[in-house]
N, C-alpha and C positions, 0 to 999 in steps of 0.2 A: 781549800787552803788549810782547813783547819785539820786535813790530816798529815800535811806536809812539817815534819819537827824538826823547824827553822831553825834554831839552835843549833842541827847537826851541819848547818853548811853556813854557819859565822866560827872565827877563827874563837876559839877556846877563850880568851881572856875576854870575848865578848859577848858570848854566849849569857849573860844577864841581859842585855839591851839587843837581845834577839827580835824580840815584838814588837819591840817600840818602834813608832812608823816614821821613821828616815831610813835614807842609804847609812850601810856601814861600808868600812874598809876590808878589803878580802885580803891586800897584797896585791903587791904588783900595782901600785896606782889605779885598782880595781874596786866598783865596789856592789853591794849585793843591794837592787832596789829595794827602797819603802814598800812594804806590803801593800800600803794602797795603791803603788802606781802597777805592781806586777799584779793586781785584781781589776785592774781597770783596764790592761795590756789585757789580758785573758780576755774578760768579759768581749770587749772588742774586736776581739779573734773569730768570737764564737763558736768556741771548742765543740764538733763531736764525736760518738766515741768511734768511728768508721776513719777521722781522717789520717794523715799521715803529716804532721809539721814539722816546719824547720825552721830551727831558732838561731839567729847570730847573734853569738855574745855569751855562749855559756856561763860563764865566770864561776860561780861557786857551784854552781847545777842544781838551784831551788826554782828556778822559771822553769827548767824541764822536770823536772819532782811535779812540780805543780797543774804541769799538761801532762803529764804519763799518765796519769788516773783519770784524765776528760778526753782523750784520744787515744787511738789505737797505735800510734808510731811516731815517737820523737827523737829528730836527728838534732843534734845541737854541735856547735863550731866553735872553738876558741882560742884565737891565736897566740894566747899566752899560754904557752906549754903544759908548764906548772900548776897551773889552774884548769885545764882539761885534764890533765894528769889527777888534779887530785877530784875535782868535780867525779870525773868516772869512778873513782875508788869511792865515794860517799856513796852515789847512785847505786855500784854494785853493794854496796853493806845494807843501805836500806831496804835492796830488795825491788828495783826500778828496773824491770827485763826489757821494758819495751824503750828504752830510751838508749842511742846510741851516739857516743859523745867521737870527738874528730879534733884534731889541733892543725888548725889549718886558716887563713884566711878566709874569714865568711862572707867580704863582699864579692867574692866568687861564687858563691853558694856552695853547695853539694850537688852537680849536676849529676854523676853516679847513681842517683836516688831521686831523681825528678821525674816527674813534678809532684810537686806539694800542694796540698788544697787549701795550707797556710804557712805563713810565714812570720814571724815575730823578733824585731830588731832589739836587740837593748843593751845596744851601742848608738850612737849618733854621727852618720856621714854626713858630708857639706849638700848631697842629691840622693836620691835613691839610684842604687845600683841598677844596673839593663841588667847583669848578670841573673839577682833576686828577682825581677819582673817576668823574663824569658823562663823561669824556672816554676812559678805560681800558675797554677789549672785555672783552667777556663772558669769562671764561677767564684774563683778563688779571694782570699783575704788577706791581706799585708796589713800589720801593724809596724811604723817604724817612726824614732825621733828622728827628725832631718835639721841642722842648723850650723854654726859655731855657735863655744859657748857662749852660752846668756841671752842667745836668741834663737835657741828651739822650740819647735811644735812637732807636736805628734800628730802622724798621719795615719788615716785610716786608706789604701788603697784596696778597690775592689775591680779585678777585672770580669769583663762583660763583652761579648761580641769581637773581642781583639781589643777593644780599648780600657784603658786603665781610666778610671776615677779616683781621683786623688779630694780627700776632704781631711782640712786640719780641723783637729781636735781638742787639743788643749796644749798651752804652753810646757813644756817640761824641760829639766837638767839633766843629759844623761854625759859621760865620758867618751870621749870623742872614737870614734873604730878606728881603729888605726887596719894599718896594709902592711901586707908581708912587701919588703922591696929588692 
């Protein structure tokens, strides 16, 4: 993380409270997670450099900055336009080749590009998606917040033999996913 220059994907007048460990606001009722929960989202992924993940919820494109350098191909999704729009123009400045951003609803996943040997939600749906599940490799790892607000938990899914293992993790607040309609 500590090569990822936070700073360049918080909006400009925030860029002093880049570090500091809470969510900010991106725009759009969006916002860019606390450092500590997108290191602990990582860590739990188990990033490495062989896989190929896929992230719902781009928003400012620092969770995919921050897996392009521990894996070999990140696809990330974000259904606000604007913010894939500009998430990609950060990632190309910076110099992020392996990361390819998509403006699209992500609790469809990106079946185009499946399967994935992971996957990392940071958004929060009321269940986990079948679409994200059917798309995750045999073997594979899902990080996602599942709840309404004020009553998520973050889940570690791992599937194994065709079935999924679902193990909550730790309470967390993320902004709800919303669906194209």
């Amino acid at each position: 993380m500590g090569a990822v220059p936070r700073e360049k994907f918080v909006p400009k007048e925030l860029r002093n409270s880049a570090y500091d460990d809470r969510p900010l606001p991106i725009g759009y009722g969006q916002t860019i997670s606390q450092p500590f929960i997108v290191a602990f989202m990582t860590e739990q992924l188990q990033p490495k450099k062989n896989q190929r993940v896929l992230e719902i919820g781009t928003g400012s494109g620092y969770q995919a900055a921050v897996l392009s350098d521990l894996v070999a191909e990140v696809y990330t999704i974000e259904i606000v336009r604007p913010l894939a729009q500009r998430a990609e123009a950060v990632l190309r400045e910076l110099g992020y080749k392996n990361v390819q951003v998509k403006a699209g609803d992500g609790y469809k996943g990106w079946p185009e590009h499946a399967p994935f040997d992971a996957i990392i939600v940071t958004a929060a749906p009321d269940h986990v998606p079948q679409p994200l599940v059917e798309q995750l490799i045999e073997g594979g790892r899902m990080v996602i917040p599942v709840g309404e607000s004020g009553s998520q938990k973050l889940y570690l899914l791992e599937k194994q033999a065709g079935q999924v293992k679902q193990t909550a993790v730790i309470p967390v607040r993320f902004v709800p996913l919303t669906r194209e309609r």
